[in-house]
PDB file of the backbone (N, CA, C, O) and the ligand in Angstrom, with CONECT records:
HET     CU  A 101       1
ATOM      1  N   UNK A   1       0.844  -1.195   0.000  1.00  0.00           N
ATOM      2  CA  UNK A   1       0.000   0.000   0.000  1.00  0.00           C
ATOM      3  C   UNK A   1       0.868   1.229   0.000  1.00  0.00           C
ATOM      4  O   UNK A   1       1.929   1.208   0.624  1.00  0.00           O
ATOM      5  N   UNK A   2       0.459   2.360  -0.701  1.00  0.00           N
ATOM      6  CA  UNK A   2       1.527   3.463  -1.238  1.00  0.00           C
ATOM      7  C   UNK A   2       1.034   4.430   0.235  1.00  0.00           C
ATOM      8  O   UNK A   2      -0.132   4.436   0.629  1.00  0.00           O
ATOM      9  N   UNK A   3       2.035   5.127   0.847  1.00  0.00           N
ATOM     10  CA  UNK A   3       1.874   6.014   1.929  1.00  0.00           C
ATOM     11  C   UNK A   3       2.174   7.324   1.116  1.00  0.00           C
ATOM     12  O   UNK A   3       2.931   7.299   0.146  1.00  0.00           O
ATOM     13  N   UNK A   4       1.383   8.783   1.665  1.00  0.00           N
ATOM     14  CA  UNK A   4       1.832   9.872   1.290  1.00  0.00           C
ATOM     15  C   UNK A   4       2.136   9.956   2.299  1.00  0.00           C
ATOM     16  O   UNK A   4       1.797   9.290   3.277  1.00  0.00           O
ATOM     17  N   UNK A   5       3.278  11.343   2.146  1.00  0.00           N
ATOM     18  CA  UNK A   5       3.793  11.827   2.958  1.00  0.00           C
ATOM     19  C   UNK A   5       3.237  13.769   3.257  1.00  0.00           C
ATOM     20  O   UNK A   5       2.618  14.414   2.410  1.00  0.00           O
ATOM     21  N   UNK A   6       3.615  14.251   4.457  1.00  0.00           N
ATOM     22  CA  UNK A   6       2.776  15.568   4.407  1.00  0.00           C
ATOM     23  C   UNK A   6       3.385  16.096   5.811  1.00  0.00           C
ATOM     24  O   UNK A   6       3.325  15.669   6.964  1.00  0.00           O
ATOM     25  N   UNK A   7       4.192  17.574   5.003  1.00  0.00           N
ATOM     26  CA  UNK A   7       4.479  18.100   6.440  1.00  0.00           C
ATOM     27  C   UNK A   7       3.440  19.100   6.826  1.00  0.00           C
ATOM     28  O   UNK A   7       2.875  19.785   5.974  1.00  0.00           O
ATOM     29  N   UNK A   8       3.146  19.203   8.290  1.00  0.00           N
ATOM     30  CA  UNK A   8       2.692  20.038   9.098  1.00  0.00           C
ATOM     31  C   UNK A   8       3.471  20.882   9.914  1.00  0.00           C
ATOM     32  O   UNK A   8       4.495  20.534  10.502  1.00  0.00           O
ATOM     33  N   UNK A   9       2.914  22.096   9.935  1.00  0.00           N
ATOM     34  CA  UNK A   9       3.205  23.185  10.534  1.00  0.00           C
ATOM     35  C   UNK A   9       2.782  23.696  11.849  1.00  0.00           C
ATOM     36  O   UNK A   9       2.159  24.751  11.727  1.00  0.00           O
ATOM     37  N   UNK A  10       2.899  23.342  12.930  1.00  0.00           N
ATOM     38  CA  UNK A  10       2.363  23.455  13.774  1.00  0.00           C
ATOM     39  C   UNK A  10       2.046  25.166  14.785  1.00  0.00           C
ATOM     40  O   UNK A  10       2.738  26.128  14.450  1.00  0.00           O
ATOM     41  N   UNK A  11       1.343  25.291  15.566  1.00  0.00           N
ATOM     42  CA  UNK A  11       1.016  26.487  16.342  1.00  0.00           C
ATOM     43  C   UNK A  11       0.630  25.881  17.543  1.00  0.00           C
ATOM     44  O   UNK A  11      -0.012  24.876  17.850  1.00  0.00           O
ATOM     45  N   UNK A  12       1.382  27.057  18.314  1.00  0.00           N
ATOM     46  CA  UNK A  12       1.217  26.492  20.260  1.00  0.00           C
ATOM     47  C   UNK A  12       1.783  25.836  20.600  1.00  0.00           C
ATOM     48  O   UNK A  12       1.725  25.726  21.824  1.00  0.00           O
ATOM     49  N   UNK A  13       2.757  24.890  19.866  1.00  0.00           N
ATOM     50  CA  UNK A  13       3.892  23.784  21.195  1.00  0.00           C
ATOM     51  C   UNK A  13       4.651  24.946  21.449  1.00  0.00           C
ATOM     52  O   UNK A  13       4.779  26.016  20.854  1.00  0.00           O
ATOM     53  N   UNK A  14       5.273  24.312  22.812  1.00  0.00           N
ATOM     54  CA  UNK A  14       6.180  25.291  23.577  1.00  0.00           C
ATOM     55  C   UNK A  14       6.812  24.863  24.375  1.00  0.00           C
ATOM     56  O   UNK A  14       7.433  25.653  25.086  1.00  0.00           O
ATOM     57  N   UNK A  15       6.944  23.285  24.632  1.00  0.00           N
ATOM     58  CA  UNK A  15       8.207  22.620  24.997  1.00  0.00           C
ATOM     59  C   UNK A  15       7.591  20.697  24.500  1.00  0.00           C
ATOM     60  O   UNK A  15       6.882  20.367  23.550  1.00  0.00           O
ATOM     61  N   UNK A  16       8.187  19.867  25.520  1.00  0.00           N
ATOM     62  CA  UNK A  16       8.730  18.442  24.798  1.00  0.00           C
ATOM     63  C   UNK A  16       7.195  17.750  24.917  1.00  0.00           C
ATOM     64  O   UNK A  16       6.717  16.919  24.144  1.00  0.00           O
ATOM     65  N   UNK A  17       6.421  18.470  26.385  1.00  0.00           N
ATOM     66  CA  UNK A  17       4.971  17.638  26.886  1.00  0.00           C
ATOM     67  C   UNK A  17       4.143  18.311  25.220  1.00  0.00           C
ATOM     68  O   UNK A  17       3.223  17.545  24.933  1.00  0.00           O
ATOM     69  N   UNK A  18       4.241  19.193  24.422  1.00  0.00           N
ATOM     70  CA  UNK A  18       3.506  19.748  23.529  1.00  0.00           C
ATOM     71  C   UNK A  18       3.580  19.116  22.539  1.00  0.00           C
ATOM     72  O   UNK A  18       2.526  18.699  22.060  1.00  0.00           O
ATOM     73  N   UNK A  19       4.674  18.858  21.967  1.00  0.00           N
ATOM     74  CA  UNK A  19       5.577  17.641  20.963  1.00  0.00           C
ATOM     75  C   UNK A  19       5.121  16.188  21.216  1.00  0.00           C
ATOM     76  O   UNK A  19       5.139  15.494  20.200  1.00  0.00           O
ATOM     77  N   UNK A  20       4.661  15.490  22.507  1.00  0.00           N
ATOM     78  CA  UNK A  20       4.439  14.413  22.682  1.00  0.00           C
ATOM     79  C   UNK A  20       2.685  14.585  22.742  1.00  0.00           C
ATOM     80  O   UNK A  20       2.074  13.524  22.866  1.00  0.00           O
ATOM     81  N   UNK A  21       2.132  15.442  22.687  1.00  0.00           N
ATOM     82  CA  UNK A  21       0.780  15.402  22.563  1.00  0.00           C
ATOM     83  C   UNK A  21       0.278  15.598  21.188  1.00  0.00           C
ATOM     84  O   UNK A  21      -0.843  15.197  20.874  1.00  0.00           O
ATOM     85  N   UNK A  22       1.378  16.443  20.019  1.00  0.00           N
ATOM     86  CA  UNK A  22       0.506  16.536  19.357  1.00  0.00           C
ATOM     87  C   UNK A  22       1.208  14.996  18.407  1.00  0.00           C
ATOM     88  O   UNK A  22       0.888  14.617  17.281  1.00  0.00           O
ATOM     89  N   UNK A  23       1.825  14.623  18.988  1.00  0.00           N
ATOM     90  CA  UNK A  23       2.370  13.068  17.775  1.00  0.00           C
ATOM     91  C   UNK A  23       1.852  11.824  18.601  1.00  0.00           C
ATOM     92  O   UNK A  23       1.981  10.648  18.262  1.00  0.00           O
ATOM     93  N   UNK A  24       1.174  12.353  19.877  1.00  0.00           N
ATOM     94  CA  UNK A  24      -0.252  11.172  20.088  1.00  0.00           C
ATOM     95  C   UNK A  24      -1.575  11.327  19.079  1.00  0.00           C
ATOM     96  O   UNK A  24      -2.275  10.465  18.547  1.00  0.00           O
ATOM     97  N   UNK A  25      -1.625  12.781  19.038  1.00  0.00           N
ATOM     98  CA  UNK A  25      -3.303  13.016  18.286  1.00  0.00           C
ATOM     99  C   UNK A  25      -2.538  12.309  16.680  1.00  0.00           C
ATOM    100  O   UNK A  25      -2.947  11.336  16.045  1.00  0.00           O
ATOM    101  N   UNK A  26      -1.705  12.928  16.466  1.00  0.00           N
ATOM    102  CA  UNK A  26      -1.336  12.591  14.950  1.00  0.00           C
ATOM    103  C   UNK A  26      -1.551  10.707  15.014  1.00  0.00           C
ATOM    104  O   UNK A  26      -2.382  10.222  14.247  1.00  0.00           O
ATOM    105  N   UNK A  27      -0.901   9.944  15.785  1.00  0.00           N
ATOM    106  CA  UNK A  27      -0.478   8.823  15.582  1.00  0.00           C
ATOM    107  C   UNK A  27      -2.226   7.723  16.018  1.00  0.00           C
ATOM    108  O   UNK A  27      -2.423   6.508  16.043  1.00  0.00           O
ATOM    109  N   UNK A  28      -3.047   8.796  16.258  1.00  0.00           N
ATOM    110  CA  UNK A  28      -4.063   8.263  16.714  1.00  0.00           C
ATOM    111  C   UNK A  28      -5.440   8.329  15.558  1.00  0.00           C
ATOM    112  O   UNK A  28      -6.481   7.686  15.424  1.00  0.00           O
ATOM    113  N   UNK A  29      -4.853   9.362  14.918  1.00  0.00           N
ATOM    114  CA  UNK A  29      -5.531   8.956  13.319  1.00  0.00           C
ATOM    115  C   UNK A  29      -5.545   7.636  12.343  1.00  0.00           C
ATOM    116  O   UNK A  29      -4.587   7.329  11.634  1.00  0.00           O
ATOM    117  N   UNK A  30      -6.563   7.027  12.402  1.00  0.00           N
ATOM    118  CA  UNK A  30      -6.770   5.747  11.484  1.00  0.00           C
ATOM    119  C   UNK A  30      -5.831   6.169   9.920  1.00  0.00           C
ATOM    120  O   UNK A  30      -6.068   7.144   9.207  1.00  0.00           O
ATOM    121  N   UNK A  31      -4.696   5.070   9.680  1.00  0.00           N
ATOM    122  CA  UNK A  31      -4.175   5.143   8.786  1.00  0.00           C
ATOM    123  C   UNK A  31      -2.672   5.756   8.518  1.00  0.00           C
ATOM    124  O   UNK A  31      -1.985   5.621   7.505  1.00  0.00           O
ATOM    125  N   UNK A  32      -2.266   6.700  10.121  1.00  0.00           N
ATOM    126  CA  UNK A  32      -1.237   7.413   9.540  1.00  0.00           C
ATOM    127  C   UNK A  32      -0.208   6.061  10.157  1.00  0.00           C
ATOM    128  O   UNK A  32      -0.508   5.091  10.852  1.00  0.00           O
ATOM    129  N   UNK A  33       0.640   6.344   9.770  1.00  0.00           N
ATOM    130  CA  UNK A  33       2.499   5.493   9.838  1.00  0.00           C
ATOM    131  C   UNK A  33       3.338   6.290  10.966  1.00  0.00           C
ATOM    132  O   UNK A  33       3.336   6.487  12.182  1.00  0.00           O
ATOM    133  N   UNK A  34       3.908   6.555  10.038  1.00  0.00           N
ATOM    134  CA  UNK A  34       5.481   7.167  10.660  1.00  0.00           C
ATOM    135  C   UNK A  34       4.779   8.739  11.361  1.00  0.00           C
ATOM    136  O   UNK A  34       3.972   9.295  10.616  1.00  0.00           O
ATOM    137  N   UNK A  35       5.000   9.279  12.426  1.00  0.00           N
ATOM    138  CA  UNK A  35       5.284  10.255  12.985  1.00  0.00           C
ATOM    139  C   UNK A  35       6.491  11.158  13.631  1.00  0.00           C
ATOM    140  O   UNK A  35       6.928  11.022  14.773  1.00  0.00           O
ATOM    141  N   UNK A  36       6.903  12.040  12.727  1.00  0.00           N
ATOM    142  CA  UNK A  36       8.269  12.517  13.474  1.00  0.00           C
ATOM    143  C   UNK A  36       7.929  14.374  13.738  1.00  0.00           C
ATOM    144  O   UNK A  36       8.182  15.099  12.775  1.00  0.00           O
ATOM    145  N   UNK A  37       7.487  14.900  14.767  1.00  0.00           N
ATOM    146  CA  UNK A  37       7.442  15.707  15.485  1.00  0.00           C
ATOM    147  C   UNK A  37       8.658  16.554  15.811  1.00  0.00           C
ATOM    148  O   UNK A  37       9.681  15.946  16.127  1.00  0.00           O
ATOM    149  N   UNK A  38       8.675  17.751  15.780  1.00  0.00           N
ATOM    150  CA  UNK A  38       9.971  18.830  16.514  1.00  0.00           C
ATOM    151  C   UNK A  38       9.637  20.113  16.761  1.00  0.00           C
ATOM    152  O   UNK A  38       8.991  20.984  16.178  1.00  0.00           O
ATOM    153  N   UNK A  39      10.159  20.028  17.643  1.00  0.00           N
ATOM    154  CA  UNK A  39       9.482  21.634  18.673  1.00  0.00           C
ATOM    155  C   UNK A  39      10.548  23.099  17.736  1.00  0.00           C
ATOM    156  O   UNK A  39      10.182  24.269  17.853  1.00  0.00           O
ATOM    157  N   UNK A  40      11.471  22.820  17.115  1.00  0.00           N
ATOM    158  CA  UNK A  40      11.930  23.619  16.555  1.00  0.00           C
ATOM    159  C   UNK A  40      12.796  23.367  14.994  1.00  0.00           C
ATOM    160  O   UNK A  40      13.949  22.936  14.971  1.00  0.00           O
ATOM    161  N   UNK A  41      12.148  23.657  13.959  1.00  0.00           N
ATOM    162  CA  UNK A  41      10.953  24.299  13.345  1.00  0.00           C
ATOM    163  C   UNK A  41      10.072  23.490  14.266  1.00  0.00           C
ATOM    164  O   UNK A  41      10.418  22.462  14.849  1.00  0.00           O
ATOM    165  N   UNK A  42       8.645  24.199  14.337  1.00  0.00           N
ATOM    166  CA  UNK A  42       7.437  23.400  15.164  1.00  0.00           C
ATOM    167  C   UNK A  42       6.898  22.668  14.000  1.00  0.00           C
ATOM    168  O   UNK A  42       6.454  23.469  13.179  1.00  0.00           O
ATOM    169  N   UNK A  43       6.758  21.264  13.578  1.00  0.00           N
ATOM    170  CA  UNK A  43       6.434  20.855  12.475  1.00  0.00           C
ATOM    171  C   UNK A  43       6.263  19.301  12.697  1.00  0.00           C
ATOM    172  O   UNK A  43       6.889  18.649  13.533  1.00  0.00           O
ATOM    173  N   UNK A  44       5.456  18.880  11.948  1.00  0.00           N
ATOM    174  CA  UNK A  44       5.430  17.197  12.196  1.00  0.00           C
ATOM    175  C   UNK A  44       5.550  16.703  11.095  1.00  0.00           C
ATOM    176  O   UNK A  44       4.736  17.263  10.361  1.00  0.00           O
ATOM    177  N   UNK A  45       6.228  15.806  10.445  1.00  0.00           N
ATOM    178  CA  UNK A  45       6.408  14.979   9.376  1.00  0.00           C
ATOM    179  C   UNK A  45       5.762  13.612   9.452  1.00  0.00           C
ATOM    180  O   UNK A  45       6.081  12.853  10.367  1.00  0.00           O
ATOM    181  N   UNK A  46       4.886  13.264   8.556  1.00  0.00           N
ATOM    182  CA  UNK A  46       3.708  12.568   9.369  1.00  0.00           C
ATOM    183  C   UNK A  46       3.468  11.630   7.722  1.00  0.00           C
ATOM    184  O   UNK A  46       2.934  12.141   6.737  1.00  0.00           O
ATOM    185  N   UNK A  47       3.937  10.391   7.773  1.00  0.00           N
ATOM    186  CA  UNK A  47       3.027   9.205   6.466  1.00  0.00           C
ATOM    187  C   UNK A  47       1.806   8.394   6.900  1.00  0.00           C
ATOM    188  O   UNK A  47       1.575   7.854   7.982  1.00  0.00           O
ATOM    189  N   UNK A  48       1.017   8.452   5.675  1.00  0.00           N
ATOM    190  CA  UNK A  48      -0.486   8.228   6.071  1.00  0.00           C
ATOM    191  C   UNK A  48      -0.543   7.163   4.357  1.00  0.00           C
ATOM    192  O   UNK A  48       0.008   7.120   3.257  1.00  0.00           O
ATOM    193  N   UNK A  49      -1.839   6.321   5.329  1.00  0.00           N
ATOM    194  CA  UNK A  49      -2.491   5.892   3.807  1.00  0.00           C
ATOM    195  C   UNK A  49      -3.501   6.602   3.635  1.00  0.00           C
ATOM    196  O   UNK A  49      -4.386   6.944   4.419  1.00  0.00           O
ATOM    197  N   UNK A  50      -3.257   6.908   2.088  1.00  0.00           N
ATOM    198  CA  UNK A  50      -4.448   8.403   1.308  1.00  0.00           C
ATOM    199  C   UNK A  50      -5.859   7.363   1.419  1.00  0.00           C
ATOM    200  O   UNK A  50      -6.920   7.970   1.565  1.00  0.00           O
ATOM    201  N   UNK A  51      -5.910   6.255   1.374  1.00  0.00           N
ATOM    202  CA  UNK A  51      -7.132   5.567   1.150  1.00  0.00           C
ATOM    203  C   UNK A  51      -7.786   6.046   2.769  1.00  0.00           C
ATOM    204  O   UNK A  51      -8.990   6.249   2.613  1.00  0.00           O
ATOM    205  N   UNK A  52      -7.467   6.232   3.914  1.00  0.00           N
ATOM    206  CA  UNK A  52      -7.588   6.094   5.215  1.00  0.00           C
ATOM    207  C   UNK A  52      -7.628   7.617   6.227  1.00  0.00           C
ATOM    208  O   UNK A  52      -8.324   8.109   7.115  1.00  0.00           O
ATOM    209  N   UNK A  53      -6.307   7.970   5.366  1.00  0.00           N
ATOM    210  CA  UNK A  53      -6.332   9.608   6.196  1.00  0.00           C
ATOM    211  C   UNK A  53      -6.167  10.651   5.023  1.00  0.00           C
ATOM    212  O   UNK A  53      -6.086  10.301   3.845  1.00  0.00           O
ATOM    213  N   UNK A  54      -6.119  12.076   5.484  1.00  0.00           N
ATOM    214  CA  UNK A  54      -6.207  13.077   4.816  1.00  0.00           C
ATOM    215  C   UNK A  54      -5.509  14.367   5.534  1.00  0.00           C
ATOM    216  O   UNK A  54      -5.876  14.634   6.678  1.00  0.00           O
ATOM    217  N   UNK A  55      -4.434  15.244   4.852  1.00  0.00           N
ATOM    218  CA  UNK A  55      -4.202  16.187   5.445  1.00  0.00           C
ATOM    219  C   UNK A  55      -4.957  16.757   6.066  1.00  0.00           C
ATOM    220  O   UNK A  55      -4.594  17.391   7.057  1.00  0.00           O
ATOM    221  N   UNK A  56      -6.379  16.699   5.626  1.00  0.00           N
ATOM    222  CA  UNK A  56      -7.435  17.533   6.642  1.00  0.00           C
ATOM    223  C   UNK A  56      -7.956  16.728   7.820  1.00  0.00           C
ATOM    224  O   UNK A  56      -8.522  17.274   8.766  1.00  0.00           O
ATOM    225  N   UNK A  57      -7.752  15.407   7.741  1.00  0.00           N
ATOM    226  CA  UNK A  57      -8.055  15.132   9.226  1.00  0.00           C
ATOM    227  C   UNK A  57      -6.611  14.878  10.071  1.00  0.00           C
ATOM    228  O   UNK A  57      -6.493  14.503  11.237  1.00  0.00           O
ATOM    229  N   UNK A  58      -5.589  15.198   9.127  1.00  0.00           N
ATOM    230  CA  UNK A  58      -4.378  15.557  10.127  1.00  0.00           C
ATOM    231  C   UNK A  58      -4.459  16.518  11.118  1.00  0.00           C
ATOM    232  O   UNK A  58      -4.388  16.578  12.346  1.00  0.00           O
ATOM    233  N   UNK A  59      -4.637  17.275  10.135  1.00  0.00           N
ATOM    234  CA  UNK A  59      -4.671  18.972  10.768  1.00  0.00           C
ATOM    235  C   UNK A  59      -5.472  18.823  11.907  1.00  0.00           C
ATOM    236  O   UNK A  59      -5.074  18.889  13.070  1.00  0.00           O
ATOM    237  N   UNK A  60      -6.733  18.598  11.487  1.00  0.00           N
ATOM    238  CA  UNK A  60      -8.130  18.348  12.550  1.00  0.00           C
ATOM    239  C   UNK A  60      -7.626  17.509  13.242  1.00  0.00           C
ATOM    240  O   UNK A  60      -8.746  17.079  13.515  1.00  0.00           O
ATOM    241  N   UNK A  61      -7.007  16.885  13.770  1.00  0.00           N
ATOM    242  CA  UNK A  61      -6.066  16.022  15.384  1.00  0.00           C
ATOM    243  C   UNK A  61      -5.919  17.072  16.243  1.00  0.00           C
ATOM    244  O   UNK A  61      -6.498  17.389  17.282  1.00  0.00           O
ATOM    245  N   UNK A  62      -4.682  17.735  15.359  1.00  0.00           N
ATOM    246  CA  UNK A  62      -3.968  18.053  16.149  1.00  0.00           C
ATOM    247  C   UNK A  62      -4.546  19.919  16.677  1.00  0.00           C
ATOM    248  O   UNK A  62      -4.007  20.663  17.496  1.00  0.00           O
ATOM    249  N   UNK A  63      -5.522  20.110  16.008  1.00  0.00           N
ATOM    250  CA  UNK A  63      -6.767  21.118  16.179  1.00  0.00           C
ATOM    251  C   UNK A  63      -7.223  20.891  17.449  1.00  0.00           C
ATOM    252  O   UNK A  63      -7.082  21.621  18.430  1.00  0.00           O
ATOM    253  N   UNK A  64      -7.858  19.680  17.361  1.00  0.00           N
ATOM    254  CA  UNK A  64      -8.623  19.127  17.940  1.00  0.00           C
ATOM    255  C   UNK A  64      -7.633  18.669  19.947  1.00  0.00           C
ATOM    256  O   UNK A  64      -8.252  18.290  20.941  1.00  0.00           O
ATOM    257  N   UNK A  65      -6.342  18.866  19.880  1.00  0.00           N
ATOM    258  CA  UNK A  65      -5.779  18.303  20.644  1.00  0.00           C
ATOM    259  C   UNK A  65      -5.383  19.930  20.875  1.00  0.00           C
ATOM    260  O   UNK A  65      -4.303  19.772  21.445  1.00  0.00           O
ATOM    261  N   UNK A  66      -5.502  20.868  20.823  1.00  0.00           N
ATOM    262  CA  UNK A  66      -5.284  22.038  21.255  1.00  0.00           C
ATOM    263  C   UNK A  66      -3.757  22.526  20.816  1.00  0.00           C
ATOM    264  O   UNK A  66      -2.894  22.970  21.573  1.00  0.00           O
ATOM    265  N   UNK A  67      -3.665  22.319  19.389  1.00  0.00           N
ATOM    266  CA  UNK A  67      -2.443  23.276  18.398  1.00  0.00           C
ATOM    267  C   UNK A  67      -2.886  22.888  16.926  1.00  0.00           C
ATOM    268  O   UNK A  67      -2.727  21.755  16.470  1.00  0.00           O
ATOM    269  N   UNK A  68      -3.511  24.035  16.162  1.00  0.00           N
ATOM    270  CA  UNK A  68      -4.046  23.886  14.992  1.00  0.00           C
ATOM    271  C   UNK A  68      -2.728  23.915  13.739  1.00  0.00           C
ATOM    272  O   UNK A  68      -1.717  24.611  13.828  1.00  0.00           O
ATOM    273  N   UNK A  69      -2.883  23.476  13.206  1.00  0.00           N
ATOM    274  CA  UNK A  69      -1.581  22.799  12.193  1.00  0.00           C
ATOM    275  C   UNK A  69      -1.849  23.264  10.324  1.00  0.00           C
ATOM    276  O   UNK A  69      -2.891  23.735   9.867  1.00  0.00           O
ATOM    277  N   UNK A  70      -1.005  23.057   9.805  1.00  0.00           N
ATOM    278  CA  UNK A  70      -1.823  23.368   8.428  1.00  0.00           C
ATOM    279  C   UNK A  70      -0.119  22.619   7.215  1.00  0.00           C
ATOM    280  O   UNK A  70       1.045  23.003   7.333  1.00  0.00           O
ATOM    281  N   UNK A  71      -0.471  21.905   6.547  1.00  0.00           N
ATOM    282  CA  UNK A  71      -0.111  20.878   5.898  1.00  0.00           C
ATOM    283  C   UNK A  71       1.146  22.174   5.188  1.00  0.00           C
ATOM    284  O   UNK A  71       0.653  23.172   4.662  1.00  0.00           O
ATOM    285  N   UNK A  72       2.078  22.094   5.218  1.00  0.00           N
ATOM    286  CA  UNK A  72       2.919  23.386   4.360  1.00  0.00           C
ATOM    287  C   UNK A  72       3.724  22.313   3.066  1.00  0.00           C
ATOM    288  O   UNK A  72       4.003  22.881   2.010  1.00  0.00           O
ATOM    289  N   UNK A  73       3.882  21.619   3.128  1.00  0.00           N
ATOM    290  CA  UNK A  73       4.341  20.854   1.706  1.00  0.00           C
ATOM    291  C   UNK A  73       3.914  18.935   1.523  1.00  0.00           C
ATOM    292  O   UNK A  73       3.481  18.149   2.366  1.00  0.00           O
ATOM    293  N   UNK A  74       4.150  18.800   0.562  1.00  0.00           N
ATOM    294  CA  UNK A  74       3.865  17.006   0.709  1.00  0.00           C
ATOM    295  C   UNK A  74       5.548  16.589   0.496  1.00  0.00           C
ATOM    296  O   UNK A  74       6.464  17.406   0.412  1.00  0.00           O
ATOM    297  N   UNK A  75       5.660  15.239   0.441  1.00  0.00           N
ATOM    298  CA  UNK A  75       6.642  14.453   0.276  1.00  0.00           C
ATOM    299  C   UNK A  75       7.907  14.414   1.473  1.00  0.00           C
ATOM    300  O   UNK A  75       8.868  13.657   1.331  1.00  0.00           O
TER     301      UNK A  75
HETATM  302 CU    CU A 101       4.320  22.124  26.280  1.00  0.00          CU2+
END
């Protein structure tokens, strides 16, 4: 099965407990893979199956987990 890949941009982490919450919401989305999170750039690098997830219910995690995110490139 082919994974995309999709970075996020994150808003509101501000140390390591922020980083580990928002790559729970991410990793708790049906379908995504790999999660790699960093508090500086604030950004998550995140592979998903397209059949399963969607940059927009990426985003919406980590929205939803209190730091709204927005997809800034694929691959
Ligand atoms: Cu924090």
């Amino acid at each position: 099965m082919a994974q995309e890949r999709v970075m996020l941009e994150i808003t509101g982490m501000t140390c390591g407990h922020c980083v580990a919450a928002v790559k729970k919401s991410l990793c708790a989305v049906p379908g995504v893979g790999e999660v790699e999170v960093t508090l500086s750039p604030p950004r998550a690098r995140v592979s998903y199956d397209p059949s399963k997830a969607t940059p927009e219910t990426l985003t919406k995690a980590t929205a939803e987990e209190g730091y709204p995110s927005s997809a800034v490139a694929g691959r």
